[in-house]
N, C-alpha and C positions, 0 to 999 in steps of 0.2 A: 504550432503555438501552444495549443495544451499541452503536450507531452511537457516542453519548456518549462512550463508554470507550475507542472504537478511535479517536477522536480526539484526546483527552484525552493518551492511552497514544502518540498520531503525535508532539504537542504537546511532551512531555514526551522524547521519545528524540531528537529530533533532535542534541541536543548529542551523543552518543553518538556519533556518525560525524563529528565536527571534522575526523579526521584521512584519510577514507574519501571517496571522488571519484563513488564508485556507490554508490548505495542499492538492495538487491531489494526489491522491494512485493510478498509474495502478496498476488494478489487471489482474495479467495471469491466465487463466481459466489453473489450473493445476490436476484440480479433487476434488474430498471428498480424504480424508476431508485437505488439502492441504489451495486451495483456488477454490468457485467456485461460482454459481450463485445459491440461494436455487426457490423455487415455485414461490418465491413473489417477483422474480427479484430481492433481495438484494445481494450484498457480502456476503458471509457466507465461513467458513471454521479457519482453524489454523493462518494463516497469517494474515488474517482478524482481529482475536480475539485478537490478541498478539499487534496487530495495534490499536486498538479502547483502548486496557487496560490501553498502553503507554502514550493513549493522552485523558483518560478519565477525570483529573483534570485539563486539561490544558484550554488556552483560542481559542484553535484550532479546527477550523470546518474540518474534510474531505469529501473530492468529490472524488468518483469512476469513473474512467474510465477502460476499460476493453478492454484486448484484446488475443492472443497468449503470451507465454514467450517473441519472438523475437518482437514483436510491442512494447511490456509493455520495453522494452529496448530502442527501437527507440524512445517510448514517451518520457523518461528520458531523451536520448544522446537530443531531439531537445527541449529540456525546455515546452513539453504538460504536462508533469506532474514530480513533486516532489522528488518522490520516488515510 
């Protein structure tokens, strides 16, 4: 059910940043293959992928920041990060 909603909730914000060149993504370290950090320190995982696909044509750069579910929440509620 979260996965749903934090998609849904990607789905639905993008218009939000028409005017914005960067997106922050917190990513919450939720596991494999969910979302998580791979070897080479990158994002990697489903949310990840489903994220980069959306905004592969677009003119939008993303910046990861990374934390638990409940920070990657708090990044959002305090404006650190986007989505």
């Amino acid at each position: 059910m979260k996965k749903l909603f934090l998609i849904l909730f990607l789905c639905m914000s993008l218009n939000i940043f028409a005017q914005q060149r960067e997106i922050i993504l917190a990513v919450p370290d939720l596991g494999d293959p969910i979302s998580f950090y791979n070897e080479f320190n990158q994002p990697s995982g489903f949310f990840i992928e489903i994220v980069q696909e959306l905004l592969r044509n677009s003119p939008y750069k993303l910046k990861y920041i990374s934390g638990s579910f409940s920070e990657c929440m708090g990044f959002v509620r305090d404006g650190k990060a986007d989505l």
